[in-house]
Each structure stands twice: as structure tokens, then as C-alpha cells.
N, C-alpha and C positions, 0 to 999 in steps of 0.2 A: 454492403460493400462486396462483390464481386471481385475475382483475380482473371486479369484477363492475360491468355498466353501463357498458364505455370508452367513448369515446367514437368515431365512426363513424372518422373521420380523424387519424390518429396526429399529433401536432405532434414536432417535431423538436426534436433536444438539441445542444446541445450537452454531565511531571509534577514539575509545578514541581517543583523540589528539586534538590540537589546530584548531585554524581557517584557520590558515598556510596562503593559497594565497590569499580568501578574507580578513583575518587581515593585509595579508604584506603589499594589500593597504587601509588599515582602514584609514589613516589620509587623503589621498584624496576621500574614500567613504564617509566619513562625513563630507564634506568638499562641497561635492556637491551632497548629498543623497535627495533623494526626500521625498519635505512636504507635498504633496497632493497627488488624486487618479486621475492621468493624466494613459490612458489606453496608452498603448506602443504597437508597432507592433505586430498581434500572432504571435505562432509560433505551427504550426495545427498539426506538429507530423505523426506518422501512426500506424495505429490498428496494434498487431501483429497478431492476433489472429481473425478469425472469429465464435464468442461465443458471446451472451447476456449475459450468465448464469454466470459471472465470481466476486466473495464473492468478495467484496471491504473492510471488516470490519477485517478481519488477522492484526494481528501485527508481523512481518513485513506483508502487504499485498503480496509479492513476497519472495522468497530465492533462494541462487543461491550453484549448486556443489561449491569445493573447486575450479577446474578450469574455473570458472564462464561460459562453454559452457551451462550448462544445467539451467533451473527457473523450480522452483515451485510454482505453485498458488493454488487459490482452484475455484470451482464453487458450485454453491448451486440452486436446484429446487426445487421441493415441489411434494412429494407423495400424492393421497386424497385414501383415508380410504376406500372399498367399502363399508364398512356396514353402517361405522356414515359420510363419507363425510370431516372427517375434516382432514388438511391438512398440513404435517407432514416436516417440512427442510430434506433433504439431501445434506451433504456436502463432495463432494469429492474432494482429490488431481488430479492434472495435469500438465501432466511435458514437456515441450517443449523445444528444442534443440535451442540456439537464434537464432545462425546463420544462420539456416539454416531451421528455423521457422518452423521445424518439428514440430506437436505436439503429443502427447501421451497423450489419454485420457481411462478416462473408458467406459462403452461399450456406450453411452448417456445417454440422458433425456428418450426416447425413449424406452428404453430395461430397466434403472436401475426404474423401477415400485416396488422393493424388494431389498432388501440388506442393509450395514451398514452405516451409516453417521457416518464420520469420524470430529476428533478434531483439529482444526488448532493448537495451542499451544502444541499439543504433538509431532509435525514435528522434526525429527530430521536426521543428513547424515549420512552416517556411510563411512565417505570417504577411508577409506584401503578397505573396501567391497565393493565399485561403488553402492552404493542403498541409500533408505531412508527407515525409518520407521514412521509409523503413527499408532495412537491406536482409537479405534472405539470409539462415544461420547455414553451416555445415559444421561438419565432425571431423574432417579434413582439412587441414590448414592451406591449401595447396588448390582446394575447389574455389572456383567461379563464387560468388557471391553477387547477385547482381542487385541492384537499387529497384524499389518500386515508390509511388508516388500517390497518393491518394487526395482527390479535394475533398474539404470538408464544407459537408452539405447532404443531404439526404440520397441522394444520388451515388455517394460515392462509388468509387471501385480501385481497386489497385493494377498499375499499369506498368510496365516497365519504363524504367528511364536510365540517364547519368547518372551520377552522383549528386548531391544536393547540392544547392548554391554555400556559399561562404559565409551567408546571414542566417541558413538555416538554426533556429535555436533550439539546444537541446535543453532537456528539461532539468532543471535542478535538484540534487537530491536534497528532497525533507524527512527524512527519516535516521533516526541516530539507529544502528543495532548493534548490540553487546559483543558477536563476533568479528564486528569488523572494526573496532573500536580503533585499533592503530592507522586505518585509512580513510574515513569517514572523514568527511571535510570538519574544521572547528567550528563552522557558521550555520553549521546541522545540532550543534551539541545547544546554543543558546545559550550559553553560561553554565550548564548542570552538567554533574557528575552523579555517577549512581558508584554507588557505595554499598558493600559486602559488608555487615557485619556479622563475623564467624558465616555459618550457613546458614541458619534459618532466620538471616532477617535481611531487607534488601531496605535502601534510601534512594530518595532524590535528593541531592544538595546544590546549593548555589555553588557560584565557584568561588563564593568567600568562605564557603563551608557551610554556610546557615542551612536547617534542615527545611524542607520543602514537606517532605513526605515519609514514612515510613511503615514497611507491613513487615508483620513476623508470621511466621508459619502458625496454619490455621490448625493442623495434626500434629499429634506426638509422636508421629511414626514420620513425620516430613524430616529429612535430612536437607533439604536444599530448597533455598527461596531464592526467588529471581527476578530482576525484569529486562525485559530480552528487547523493549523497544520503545523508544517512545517520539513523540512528533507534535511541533510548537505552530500552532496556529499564526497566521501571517503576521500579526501586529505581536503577538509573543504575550498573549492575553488569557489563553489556554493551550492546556497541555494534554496530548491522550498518548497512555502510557500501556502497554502489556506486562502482567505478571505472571510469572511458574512457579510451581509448587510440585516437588518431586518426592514421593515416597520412599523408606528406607528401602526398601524392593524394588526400587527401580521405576515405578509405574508414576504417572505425572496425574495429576490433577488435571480439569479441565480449564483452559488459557481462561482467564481473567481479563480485562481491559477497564483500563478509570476515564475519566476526565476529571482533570484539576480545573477549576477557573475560578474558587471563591476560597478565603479562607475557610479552612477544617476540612474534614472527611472531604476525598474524592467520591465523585460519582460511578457508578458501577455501569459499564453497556452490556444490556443483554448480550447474551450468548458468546461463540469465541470466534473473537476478531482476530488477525494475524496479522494485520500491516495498516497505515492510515496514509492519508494525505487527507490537507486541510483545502478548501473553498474559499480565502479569503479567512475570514474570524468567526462565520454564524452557520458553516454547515463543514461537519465532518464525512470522509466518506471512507469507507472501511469495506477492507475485502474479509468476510467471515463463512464461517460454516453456516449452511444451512440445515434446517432438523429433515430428518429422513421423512416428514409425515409431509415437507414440501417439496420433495425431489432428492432431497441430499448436493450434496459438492460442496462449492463456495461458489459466493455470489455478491454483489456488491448493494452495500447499505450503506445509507444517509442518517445522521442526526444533525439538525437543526437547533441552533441555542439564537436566545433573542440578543439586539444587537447590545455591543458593550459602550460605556460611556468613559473612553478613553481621554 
């Protein structure tokens, strides 16, 4: 994906429906749901994508075309200023084909030293036109912000245009997060509430109360247990959740991530994930850290589960 035309000086960025196949078996999930933080088998997943640079903080962190062949993500690196040094986000769209892990980027890290950082939240499809649109960010209320247009297809490039048509769709958030708990739409929550008990112990509850889930602090020096997020697969079948663990000191543990989808223990994912969106019901994709020994940053991973018999 190319930008054609940026502009000289970069500006700066900053399903509905029930629980269906994990509620149909609610009464033997809570029946044999786990009371403690017993770690369960990983499950290690794989990078789709070879990128450090990939923005883990989007709501949704991923979007997918209407035929779910194509995602959107963002990546984000940082301009430094020749005169004063200081050092400026750039945030761009990139769009990869799943299956067939094409990606489509803009021109890199490398070449984009100038051009526009663009807004996650202004993402939208324009699916009769095969494209998307994105509109450029500033830090100035008062600056031009102008629309670009990308189709999707291997070719792409972003071009300037209008504003998007009035069928443009925007992407829906699927992710619940604990800071944002007073605005987060109710059709994100799926029925569950997460529940503090004192500090060192965190739930998942239905919204009749029934317990879903529960961990308590793994250390004796843990003063706070958490879970900062979690995200309900399309049919409401599986659940992938993040937890935190924070030391009397201050210092965190390293992030946690489950999948619920059977009664008893959740499953454990490799390494630390930060944010999800689901595939449908049989592939999760997860913005995580990567280990320094394969580049370091975040980058995006898949886990595949076989299909469910709802």
C-alpha cells in the first residue's frame, strides 16, 4: 500500500447475541469451573506477519472485509524531527489477505520519514466499492484532516478523496476493557461481569452471577489481580480473556491470556497478548509481544481451535 500525494509534514496521532454454546453448557461450566490459577497447557499459536511495528491499542485492534478474506490492522513508528529531535507517532493502516498471508503495506519504516498519520477510529469499508477509508489524525483541532481511500486487493495504495459514502461501515467493537467499562457498548460485555474479590482475586460471572471463572494471586507478595480484557467469539462459544498480576512493589508480572471454550480450567496462550479480536468462532487473532531473539515489538498471531458443534 503506497500513499500517494502525502502531505510534506506528517501531523501527529495520537455480536449482539447471547452466549449460545458456552451458556448451553453453563450448568456444567459452573459446576466444574475453576477456583484457582492452575496454568493449563499453551497453546503457542503463529505470527502472521513478520513486523515489530504492529499498534496493539485500536479498538477493534483488527477488522476484517465483509468476506472476511481480507484484516486490517495498524502499525505505528516514530518520525525524529531534524531540527529539534523530537519524536513524532506515525500510524498507518495495513491490510493482509489471511489466507494466503499476503500483506500490503505502506512503502515502510524506512521510506515513510514524511507523510500523514492516520486515525484508527475513523476506519471504515466501503464494501459495494472493495476499499476502505481512513482519514488523517492531527493534534490540532483546527487542522485540515483530509480522507484517503484504499482498495482492497494486493495493489493497494491510499489516495486522497471525499469523505466516505453514508454506507461506509464501521467496524464494531468486540472487545470489553476494564477502563472503559462505563462506555463500552452492553452488546460487547455478552452477559459477563468480572468481579474483584478483595485484591487478590479476579472472576468471570454470568450476569445471573454464576461463576464462570476464577484466579487468585499466584505470589504472596501479589497485592492486586486483574483482568484488563476480554473478547467473545462470534457465536458466543469462546471466550479469550487477559489477566494482571501486580506485586506489593509495584512491578507487574508478565500479562497472562486464557481461552475459555470447555468446562474446567481455561487454556493458557503463549506469551503476552494485549488485545484480541475473533475470526468468526475457529481462529483467534491476537496482537502480542514478540521475544527479542525474533526482532522484539508486537506483531500479530493466530490461534486456530477446531470447529464447534453448536
Amino acid at each position: 500500500m503506497s500513499i500517494l500525494n502525502p502531505p510534506q509534514s506528517p501531523s501527529t496521532a495520537r455480536h449482539v447475541g447471547g452466549c449460545r454454546g458456552l451458556l448451553l453448557g453453563a450448568a456444567a461450566l459452573l459446576a466444574t469451573a475453576c477456583t484457582a490459577s492452575v496454568d493449563a497447557p499453551d497453546r503457542a499459536g503463529e505470527w502472521l506477519v513478520d513486523l515489530g511495528s504492529v499498534y496493539c491499542s485500536p479498538l477493534p485492534v483488527v477488522s476484517f472485509s465483509a468476506d472476511r478474506d481480507w484484516m486490517l490492522f495498524w502499525i505505528r513508528y516514530f518520525h525524529a524531527d531534524a531540527d529539534t529531535s523530537r519524536r513524532s507517532p506515525i500510524t498507518s493502516p495495513a491490510l493482509l489477505e489471511v489466507e494466503g498471508r499476503r500483506l500490503v503495506l505502506p512503502a515502510g519504516p524506512a521510506d515513510r520519514v514524511e507523510g500523514p498519520s492516520f486515525s484508527p477510529s475513523s476506519l471504515c469499508w466501503d464494501d459495494a466499492g472493495q476499499g476502505v477509508f481512513v482519514r488523517t489524525s492531527s493534534q490540532r483541532g483546527d487542522a485540515e484532516r483530509p480522507w484517503y481511500r484504499a482498495d482492497i486487493g494486493p495493489n493497494s495504495e491510499l489516495v486522497p478523496v471525499a469523505e466516505p459514502p453514508e454506507s461506509c461501515r464501521r467496524p464494531p467493537e468486540v472487545e470489553w476493557q476494564s477502563h472503559r467499562e462505563v462506555v463500552i457498548p452492553a452488546e460487547v460485555r455478552g452477559g459477563l461481569e468480572v468481579v474483584r474479590d478483595g485484591s487478590r482475586a479476579a472472576e468471570l460471572r454470568l450476569g445471573d452471577g454464576g461463576l464462570l471463572v476464577r484466579h487468585e494471586a499466584r505470589s504472596s507478595l501479589s497485592d492486586q489481580v486483574a483482568i484488563g480484557s476480554y473478547a467473545w467469539s462470534d457465536s458466543r462459544i469462546r471466550l479469550a480473556y487477559t489477566l494482571f498480576e501486580e506485586t506489593s512493589w509495584r512491578f507487574g508480572q508478565p500479562t497472562r491470556s486464557f481461552i475459555l471454550e470447555k468446562p474446567g480450567q481455561p487454556d493458557l496462550l503463549d506469551g503476552q497478548v494485549y488485545a484480541f479480536a475473533w475470526r468468526g468462532d475457529e481462529e483467534l487473532i491476537g496482537c502480542a509481544g514478540r521475544p527479542r531473539a525474533e526482532g522484539g515489538g508486537n506483531s500479530l498471531k493466530s490461534w486456530r481451535f477446531e470447529a464447534a458443534d453448536l
